[in-house]
Structures are given as structure tokens and as C-alpha cells.
VOPAGU-2260 file (C-alpha; in pm, 1 decimal, decimal comma):
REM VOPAGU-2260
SITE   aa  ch    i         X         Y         Z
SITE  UNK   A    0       0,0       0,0       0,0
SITE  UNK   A    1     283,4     249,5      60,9
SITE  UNK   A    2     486,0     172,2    -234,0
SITE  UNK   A    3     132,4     325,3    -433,0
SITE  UNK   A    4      90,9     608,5    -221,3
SITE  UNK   A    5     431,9     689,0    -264,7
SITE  UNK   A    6     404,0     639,1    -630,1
SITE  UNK   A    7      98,5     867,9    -648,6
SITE  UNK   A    8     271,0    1107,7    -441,4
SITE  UNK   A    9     588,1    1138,9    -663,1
SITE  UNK   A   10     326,6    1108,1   -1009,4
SITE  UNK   A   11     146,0    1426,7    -871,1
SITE  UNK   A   12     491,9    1615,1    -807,5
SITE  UNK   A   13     536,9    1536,4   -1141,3
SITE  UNK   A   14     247,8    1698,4   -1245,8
SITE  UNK   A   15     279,9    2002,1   -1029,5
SITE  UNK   A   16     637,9    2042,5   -1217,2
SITE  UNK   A   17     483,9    2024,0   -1537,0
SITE  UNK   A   18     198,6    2277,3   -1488,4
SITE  UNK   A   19     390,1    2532,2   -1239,5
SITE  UNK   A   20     401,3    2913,2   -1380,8
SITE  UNK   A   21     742,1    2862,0   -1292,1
SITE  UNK   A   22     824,0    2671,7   -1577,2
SITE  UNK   A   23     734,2    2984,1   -1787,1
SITE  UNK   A   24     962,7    3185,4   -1630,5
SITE  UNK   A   25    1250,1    3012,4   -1813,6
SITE  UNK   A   26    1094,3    3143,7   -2141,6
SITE  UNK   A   27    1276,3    3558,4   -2201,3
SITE  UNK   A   28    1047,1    3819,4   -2180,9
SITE  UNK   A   29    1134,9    4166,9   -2345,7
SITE  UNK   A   30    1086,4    4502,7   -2377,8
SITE  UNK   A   31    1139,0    4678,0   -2688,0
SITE  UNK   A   32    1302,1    5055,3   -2618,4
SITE  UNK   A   33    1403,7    5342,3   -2839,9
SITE  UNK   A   34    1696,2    5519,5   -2802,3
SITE  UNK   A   35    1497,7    5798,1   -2758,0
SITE  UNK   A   36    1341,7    5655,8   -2503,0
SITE  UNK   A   37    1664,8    5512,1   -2368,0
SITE  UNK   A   38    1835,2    5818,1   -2290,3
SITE  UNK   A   39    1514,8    5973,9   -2119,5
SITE  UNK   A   40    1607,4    5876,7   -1777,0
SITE  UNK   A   41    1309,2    5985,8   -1539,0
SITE  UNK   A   42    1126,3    5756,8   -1835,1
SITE  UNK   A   43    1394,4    5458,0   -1883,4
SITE  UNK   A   44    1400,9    5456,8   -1460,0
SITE  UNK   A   45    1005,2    5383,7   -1486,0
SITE  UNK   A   46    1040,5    5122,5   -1728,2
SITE  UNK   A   47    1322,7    4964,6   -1554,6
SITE  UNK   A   48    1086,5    4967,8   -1215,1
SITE  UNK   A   49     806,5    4803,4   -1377,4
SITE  UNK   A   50    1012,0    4553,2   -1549,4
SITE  UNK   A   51    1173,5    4457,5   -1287,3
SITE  UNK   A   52     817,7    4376,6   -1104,9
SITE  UNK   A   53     611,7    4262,4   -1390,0
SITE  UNK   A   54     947,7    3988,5   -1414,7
SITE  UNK   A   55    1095,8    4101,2   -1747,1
SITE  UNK   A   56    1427,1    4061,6   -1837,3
SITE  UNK   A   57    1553,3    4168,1   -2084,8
SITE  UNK   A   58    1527,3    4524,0   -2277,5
SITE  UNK   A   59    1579,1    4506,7   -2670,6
SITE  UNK   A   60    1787,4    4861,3   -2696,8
SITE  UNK   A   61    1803,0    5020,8   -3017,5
SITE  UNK   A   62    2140,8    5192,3   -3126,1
SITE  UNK   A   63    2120,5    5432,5   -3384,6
SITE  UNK   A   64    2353,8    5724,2   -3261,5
SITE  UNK   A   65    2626,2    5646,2   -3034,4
SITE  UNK   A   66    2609,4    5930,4   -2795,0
SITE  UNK   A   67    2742,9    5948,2   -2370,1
SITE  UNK   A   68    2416,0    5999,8   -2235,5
SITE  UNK   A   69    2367,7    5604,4   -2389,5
SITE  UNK   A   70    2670,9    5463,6   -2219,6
SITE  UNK   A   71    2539,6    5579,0   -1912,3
SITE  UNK   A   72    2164,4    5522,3   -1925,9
SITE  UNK   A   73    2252,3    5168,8   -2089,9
SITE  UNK   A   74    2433,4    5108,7   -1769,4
SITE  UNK   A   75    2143,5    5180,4   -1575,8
SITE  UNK   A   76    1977,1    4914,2   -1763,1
SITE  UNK   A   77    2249,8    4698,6   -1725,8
SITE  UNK   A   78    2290,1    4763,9   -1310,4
SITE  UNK   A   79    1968,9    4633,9   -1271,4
SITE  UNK   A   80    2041,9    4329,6   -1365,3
SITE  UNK   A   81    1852,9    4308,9   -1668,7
SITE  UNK   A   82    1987,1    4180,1   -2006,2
SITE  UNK   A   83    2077,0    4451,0   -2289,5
SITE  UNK   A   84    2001,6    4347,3   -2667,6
SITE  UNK   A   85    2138,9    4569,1   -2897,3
SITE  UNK   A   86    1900,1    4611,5   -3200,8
SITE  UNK   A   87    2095,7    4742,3   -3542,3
SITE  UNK   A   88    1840,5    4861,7   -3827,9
SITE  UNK   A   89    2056,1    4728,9   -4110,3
SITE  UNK   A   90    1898,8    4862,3   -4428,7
SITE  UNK   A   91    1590,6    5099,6   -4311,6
SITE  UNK   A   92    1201,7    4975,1   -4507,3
SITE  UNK   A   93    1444,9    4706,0   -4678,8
SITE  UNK   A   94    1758,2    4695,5   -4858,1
SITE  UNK   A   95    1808,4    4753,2   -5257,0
SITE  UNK   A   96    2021,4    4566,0   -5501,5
SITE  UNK   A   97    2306,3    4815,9   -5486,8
SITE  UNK   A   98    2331,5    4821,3   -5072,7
SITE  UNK   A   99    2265,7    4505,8   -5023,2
SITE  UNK   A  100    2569,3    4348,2   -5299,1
SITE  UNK   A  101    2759,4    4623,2   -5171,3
SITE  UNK   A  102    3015,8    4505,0   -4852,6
SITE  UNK   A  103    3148,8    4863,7   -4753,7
SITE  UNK   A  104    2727,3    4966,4   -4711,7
SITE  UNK   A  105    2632,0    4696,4   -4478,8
SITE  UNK   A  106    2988,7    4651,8   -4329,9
SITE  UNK   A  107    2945,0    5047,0   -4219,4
SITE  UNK   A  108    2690,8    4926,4   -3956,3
SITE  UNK   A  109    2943,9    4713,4   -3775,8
SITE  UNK   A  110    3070,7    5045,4   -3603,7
SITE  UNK   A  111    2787,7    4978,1   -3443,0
SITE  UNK   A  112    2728,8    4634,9   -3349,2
SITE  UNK   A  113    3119,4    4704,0   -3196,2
SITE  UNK   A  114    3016,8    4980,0   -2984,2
SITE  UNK   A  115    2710,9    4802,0   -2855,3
SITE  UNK   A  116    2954,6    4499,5   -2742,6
SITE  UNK   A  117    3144,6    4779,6   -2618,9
SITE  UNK   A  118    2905,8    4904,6   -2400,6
SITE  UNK   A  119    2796,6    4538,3   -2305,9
SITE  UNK   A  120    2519,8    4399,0   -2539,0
SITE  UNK   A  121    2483,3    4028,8   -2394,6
SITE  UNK   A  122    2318,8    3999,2   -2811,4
SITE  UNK   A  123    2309,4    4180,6   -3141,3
SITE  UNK   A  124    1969,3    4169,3   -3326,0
SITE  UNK   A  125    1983,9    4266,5   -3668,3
SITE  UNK   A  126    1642,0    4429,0   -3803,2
SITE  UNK   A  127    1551,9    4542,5   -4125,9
SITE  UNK   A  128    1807,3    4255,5   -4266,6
SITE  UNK   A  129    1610,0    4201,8   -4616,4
SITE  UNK   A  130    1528,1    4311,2   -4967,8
SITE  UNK   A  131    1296,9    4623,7   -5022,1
SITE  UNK   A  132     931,6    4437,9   -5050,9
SITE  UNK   A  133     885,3    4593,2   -5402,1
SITE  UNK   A  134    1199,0    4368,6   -5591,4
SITE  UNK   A  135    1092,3    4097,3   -5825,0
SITE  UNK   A  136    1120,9    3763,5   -5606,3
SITE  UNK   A  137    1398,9    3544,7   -5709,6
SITE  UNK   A  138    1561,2    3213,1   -5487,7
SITE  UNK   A  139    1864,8    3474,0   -5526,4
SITE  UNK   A  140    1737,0    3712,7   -5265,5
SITE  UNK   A  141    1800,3    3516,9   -4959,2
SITE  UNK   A  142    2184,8    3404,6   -5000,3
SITE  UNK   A  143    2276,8    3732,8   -5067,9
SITE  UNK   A  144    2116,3    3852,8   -4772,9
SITE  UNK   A  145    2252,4    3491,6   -4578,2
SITE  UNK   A  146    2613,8    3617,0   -4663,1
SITE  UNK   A  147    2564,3    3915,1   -4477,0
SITE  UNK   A  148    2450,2    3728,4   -4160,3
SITE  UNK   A  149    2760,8    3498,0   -4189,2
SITE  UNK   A  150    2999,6    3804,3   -4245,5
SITE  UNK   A  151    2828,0    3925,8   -3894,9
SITE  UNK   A  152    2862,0    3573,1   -3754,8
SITE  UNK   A  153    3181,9    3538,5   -3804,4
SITE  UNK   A  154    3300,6    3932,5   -3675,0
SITE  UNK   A  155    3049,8    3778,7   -3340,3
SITE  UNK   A  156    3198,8    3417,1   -3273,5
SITE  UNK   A  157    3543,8    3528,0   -3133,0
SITE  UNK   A  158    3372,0    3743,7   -2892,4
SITE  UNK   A  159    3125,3    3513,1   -2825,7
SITE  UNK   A  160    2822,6    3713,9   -2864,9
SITE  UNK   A  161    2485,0    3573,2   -3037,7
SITE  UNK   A  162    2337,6    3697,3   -3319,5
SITE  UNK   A  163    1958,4    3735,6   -3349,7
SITE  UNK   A  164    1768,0    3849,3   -3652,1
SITE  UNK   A  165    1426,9    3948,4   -3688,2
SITE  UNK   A  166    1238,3    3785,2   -3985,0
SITE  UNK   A  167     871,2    3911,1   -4095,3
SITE  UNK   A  168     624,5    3664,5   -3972,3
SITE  UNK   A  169     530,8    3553,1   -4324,4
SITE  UNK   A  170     846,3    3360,2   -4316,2
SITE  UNK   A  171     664,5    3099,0   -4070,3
SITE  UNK   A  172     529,1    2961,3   -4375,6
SITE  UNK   A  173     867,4    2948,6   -4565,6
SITE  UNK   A  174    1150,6    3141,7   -4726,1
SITE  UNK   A  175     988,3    3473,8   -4875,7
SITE  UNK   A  176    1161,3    3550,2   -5209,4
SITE  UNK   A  177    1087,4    3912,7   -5224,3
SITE  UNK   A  178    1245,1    3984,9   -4898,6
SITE  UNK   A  179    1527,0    3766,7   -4899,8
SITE  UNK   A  180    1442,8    3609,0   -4586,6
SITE  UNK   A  181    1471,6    3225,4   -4532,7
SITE  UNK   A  182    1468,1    3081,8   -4197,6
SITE  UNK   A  183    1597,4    2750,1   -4260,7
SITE  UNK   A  184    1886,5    2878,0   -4443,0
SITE  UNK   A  185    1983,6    3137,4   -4206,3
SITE  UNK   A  186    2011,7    2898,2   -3905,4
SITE  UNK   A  187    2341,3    2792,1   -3906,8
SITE  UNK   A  188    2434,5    3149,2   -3903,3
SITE  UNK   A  189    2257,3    3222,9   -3628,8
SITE  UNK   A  190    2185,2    3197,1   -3326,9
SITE  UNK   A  191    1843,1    3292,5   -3281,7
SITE  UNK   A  192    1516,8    3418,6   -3505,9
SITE  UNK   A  193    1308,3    3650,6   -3340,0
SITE  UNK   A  194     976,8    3670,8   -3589,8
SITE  UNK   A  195     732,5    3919,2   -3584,7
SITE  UNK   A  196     412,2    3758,7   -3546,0
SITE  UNK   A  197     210,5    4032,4   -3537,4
SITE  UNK   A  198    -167,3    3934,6   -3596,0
SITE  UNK   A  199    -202,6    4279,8   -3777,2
SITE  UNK   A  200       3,3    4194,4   -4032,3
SITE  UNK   A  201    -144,5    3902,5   -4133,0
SITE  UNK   A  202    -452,5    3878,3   -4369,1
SITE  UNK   A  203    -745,4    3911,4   -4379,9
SITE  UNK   A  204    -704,4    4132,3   -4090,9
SITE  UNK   A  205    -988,9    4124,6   -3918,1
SITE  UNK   A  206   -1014,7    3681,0   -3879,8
SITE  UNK   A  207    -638,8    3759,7   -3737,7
SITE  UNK   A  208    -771,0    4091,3   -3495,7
SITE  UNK   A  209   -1038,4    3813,1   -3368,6
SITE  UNK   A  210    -745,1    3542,9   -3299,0
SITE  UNK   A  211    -453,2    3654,1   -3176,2
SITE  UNK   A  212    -332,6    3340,1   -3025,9
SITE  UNK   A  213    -427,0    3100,3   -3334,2
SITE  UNK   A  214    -227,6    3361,7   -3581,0
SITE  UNK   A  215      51,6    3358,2   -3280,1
SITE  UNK   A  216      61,9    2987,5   -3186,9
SITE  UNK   A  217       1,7    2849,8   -3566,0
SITE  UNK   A  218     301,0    3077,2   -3653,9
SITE  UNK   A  219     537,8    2962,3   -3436,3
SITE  UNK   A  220     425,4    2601,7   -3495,6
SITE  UNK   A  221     498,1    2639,7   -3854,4
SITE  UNK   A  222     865,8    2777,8   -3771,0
SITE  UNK   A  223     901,4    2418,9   -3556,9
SITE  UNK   A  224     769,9    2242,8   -3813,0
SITE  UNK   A  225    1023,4    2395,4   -4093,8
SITE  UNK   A  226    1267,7    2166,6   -3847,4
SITE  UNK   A  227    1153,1    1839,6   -3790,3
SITE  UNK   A  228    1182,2    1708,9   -3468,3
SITE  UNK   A  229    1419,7    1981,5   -3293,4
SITE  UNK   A  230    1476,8    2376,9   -3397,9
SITE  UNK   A  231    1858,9    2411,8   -3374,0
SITE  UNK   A  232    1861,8    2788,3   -3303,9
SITE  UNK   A  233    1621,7    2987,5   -3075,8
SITE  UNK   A  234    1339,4    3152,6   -3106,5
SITE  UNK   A  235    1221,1    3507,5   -2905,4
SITE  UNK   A  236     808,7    3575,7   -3073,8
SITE  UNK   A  237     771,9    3928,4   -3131,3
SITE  UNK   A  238     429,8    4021,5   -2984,6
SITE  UNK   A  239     189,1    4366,6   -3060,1
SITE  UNK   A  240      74,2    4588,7   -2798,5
SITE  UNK   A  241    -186,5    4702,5   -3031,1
SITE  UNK   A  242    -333,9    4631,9   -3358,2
SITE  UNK   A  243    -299,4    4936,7   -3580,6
SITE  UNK   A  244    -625,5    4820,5   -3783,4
SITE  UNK   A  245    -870,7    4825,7   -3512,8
SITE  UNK   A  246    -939,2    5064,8   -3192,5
SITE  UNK   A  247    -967,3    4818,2   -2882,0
SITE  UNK   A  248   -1088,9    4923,6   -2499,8
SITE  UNK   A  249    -832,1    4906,7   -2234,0
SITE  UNK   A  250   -1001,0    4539,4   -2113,4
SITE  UNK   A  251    -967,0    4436,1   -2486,4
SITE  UNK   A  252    -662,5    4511,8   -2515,9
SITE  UNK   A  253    -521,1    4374,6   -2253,6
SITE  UNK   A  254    -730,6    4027,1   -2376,2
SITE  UNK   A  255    -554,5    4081,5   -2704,3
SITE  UNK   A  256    -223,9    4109,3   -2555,5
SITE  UNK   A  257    -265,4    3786,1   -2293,0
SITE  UNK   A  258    -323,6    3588,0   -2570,4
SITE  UNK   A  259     -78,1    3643,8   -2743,7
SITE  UNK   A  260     112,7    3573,7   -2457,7
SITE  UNK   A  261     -18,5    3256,7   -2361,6
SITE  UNK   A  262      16,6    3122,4   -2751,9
SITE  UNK   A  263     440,6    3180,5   -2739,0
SITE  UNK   A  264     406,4    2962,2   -2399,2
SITE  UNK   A  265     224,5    2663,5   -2559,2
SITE  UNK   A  266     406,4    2690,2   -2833,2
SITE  UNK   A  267     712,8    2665,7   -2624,8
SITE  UNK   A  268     972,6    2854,9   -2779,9
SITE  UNK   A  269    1217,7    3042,1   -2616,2
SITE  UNK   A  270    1049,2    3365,2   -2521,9
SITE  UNK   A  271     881,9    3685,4   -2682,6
SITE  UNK   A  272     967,5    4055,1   -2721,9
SITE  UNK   A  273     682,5    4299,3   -2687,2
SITE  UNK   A  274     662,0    4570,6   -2923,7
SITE  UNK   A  275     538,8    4876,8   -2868,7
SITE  UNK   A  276     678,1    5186,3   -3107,6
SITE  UNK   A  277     649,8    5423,7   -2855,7
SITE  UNK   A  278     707,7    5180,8   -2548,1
SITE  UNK   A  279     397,8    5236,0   -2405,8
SITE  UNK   A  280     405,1    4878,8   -2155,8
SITE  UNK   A  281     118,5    4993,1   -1935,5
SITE  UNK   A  282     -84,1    4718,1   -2001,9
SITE  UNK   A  283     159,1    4450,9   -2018,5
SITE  UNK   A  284     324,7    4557,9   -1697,1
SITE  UNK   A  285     -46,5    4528,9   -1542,2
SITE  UNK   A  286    -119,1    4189,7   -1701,2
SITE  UNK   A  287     216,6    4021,4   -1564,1
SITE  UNK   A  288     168,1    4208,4   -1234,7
SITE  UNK   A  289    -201,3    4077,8   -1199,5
SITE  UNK   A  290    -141,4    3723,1   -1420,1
SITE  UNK   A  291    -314,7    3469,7   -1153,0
SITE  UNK   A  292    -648,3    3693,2   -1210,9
SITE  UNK   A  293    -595,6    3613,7   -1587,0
SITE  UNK   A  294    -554,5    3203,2   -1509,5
SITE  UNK   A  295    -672,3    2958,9   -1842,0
């Protein structure tokens, strides 16, 4: 008889393991931040406060401008114990022909992705890496942009710093021959994807407004399923704060961002960066301060 209750005993501690929030704290959550916004310090001080308490932990940074009041506010960021991704705009709405097959353009930008490491970036995340949307597709696109990732990768490995780049979430369904972007081939140059699966951009836009976590969850399955059995490179979602289609209340909102939330946790990835342009988190920080009134 004890040998069954101690089974049962052990077979429930399983089962608390399994389904304990805990588990999803090992999945990243991010902040996106300007630079603007960065060196705003009265501002940057509030967002690291309710980071910090909504369990955040990492702040996506841009650098556009190296200037001092960034050193110092990035070591703010850094003091607090939370994790600084720099995020490099490569080729701003898309690169064309000429930038793009052109190494002293793109190489420009590693001034920098150096400065960043300088200043402590735990990961570079390169944005805007692709093709202008308006060039002809062609299987071409994506190699030329893959050599620039591996020029990058291989400038990173020495000083053993990962390299994450954002891909549009139309990728999820494949390599997207206008862009240039092609998860499968850029994995071995990377070291994680970080794919914007933002249920606005997806159409028809109002079946994706009404479900945020099937556009969120199929997407990321899709990515998996691009790998077979195990994704060799991680993967941080890119979540909305808002949909730009569609004016939402404060409660829907809030809806709209949970489940998106909940869909990068059961699709297990690695974690998700919120988005906001203007890094207005109020309602995020309020849904992870308040999450067990928000339970499945």
C-alpha cells in the first residue's frame, strides 16, 4: 500500500512540475526601447521599475547614434540586472540591389554592433536585414542577404556574442523571395530568429484581430515544423501591444495582448519581445503584475 501512495505522491509532483508558472519563467520576456526613449532617464528609470516587477528581463535597446548619455543610461539598464540586446536597423524599409551586394554599405553598420559589445550587449539583433518588398522575387534574394549574416557571424563568434535576426512573420510559412528572408537557411548562421508575429500583419485582418493566439501559436508552430523534430537555433516571438487596424478598450486590449502571450508559452519557444513603437508597456506591466487573475 505504501509503495502506491508513494508512487501517487511522486506522479502528482510530477504533475505540479509540469503545470507550475514557474516553468514559464525560463521562457525571455522583453521590452522593446528606443533610443529615444533610452536616454530619457526619469522615463527609462520607470520602465526599468516596472520591469523589474512585472518579471521582465531583458530590454531590446536600439542603437542608432552612439552618444554618452547612452553609455550611461545603458548602464542603468544593465545595473539592474537586466539583459541589454542591442538592435541594429541594417537597411531601413528594406535593402536595394546596390546596398545590399555592396560590402562597404552593410559593413558600415558594424561600427555599431562594436560599440554596442562595447558598451555590453549580452546579443546583437539585426532588423531590417532584407530586400525592399517591391523587388521581383527570385531564390537569389536570400543568399545574398545569408552572406551578410555569416559576415556578422563570423566578426560575433570570437567574442562570443549571439546573433539574433528578426524575420517578418510571413516567413513561418517558408523562405519569402521578395524579402530575402529564409529561416531555414539562415540557421546555421545564427543563433536565434526573433519573428514578428504580429496578428495585424497578417490577412485578412480582421479573422487575425479576432485570434490573436491562433495567428501567434500556428506561426510559431509552422517555424518548428520547418525543423523536424528539434529547432537548432532559438526563437524570441515578437508580440503587438496594439493592432494598428482596429481601436480596442483598455479590457480588450489587454485580452488581445494575454493571448498572445499565452500562444508563445504553448508553443514553447524560447520567449517573446513585446513591441510597442512608442514603449507604451502599461498594459503589459499590469497583465504580468495581476497574471493569476488572468488564469486559463
Amino acid at each position: 500500500m505504501m509503495k502506491y501512495l508513494r508512487m501517487a505522491f511522486f506522479f502528482c509532483a510530477a504533475l505540479s512540475l509540469i503545470y507550475s508558472p514557474l516553468l514559464l519563467a525560463k521562457q525571455s520576456k522583453g521590452i522593446y526601447v528606443t533610443q529615444w526613449n533610452l536616454e530619457n532617464t526619469s522615463f527609462l528609470r520607470y520602465l526599468i521599475e516596472h520591469a523589474k516587477a512585472s518579471g521582465i528581463d531583458t530590454f531590446v535597446v536600439d542603437l542608432e547614434l552612439p552618444s554618452k548619455r547612452y553609455a550611461q543610461n545603458i548602464a542603468l539598464v544593465k545595473e539592474s540586472g537586466l539583459k541589454y540586446v542591442a538592435r541594429i536597423i541594417m537597411f531601413p524599409d528594406g535593402g536595394t540591389p546596390s546596398q545590399i551586394l555592396t560590402p562597404a554599405y552593410w559593413q558600415r553598420k558594424y561600427k555599431l554592433v562594436q560599440q554596442a559589445v562595447d558598451w555590453g550587449a549580452s546579443e546583437i539583433q539585426l532588423d531590417y536585414i532584407r530586400y525592399n518588398s517591391k523587388q521581383k522575387a527570385s531564390s537569389e534574394h536570400s543568399k545574398h542577404i545569408n552572406n551578410i549574416i555569416s559576415w556578422y557571424k563570423n566578426k560575433l563568434i570570437p567574442q562570443r556574442i549571439p546573433l539574433q535576426i528578426d524575420v517578418f512573420g510571413i516567413t513561418s510559412f517558408g523562405e519569402s523571395k521578395h524579402i530575402g528572408q529564409n529561416i531555414q537557411l539562415f540557421a546555421p548562421n545564427i543563433d536565434a530568429i526573433c519573428p514578428m508575429v504580429y496578428p495585424s500583419h497578417y490577412v485578412p485582418f480582421a479573422k487575425h484581430f479576432r485570434e490573436p493566439y491562433q495567428t501567434v501559436y500556428d506561426s510559431l508552430e509552422r517555424i518548428k515544423k520547418q525543423f523536424g523534430s528539434k529547432l537548432p537555433i532559438k526563437v524570441f516571438a515578437y508580440i503587438e501591444m496594439s493592432n494598428y487596424h482596429y481601436r480596442m478598450s483598455r479590457d480588450k486590449t489587454r485580452e488581445y495582448i494575454l493571448a498572445q502571450i499565452r500562444a508563445v508559452e504553448d508553443a514553447g519557444v524560447d520567449g517573446w519581445y513585446a513591441w510597442s513603437p512608442h514603449n507604451r508597456y502599461e498594459n503589459l506591466f499590469y497583465l504580468l503584475q495581476n497574471r493569476q487573475k488572468f488564469a486559463h
